[in-house]
C-alpha positions in Angstrom: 9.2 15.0 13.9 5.6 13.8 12.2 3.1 13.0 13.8 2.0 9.1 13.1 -1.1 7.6 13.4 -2.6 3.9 13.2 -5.4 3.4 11.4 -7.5 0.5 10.5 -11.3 0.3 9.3 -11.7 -2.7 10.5 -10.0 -4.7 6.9 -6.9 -2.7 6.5 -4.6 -1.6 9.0 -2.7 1.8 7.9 0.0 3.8 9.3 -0.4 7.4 8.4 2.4 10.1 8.9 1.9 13.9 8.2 3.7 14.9 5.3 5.3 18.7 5.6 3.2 19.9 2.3 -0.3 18.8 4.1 -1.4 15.4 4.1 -0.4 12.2 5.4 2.4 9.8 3.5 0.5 6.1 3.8 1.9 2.9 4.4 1.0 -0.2 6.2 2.8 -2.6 8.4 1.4 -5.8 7.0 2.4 -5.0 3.6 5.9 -3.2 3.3 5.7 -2.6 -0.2 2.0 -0.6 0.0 3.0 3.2 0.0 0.9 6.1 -1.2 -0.4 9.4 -0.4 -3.7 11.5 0.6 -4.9 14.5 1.9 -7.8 12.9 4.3 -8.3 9.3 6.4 -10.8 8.1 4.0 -9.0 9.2 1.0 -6.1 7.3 2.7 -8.3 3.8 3.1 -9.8 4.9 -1.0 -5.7 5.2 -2.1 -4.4 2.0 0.1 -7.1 -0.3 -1.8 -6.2 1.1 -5.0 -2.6 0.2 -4.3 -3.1 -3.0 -2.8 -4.9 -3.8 -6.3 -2.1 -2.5 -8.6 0.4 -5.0 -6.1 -1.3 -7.7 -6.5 -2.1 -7.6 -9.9 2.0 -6.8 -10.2 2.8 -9.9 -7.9 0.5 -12.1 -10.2 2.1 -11.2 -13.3 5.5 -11.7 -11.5 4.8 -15.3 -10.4 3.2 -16.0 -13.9 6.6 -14.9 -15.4 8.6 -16.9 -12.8 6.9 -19.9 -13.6 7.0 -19.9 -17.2 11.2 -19.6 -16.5 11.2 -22.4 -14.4 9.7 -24.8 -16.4 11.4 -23.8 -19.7 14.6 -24.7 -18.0 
């Protein structure tokens, strides 16, 4: 089994697992869907704000696309 740690900086709270090739496997238990990789804790925090970006600019296009369905209907 992995070792797992909790981490947060104080903004973002991250889970960090050691991944068998070296590293840790990222996540976060406020945001399911935020998953990425790194080799060190800050990278970790640099890589988790980078995907947090890409998901909401994802999530914004999503709702945009929603909407313009609904009201064409």
């Amino acid at each position: 089994m992995s070792k797992r740690y909790t981490v947060t900086d104080g903004k973002l709270l991250l889970t960090l697992e050691e991944a068998r090739e070296g590293g840790y496997v990222v996540t976060s238990p406020i945001d399911p869907e935020l998953i990425t990789e790194a080799e060190t804790v800050s990278e970790a925090f640099a890589n988790a704000r980078d995907a947090l970006r890409s998901l909401q600019v994802s999530r914004a296009k999503l709702l945009k696309k929603l909407a313009a369905t609904s009201k064409s209907r």
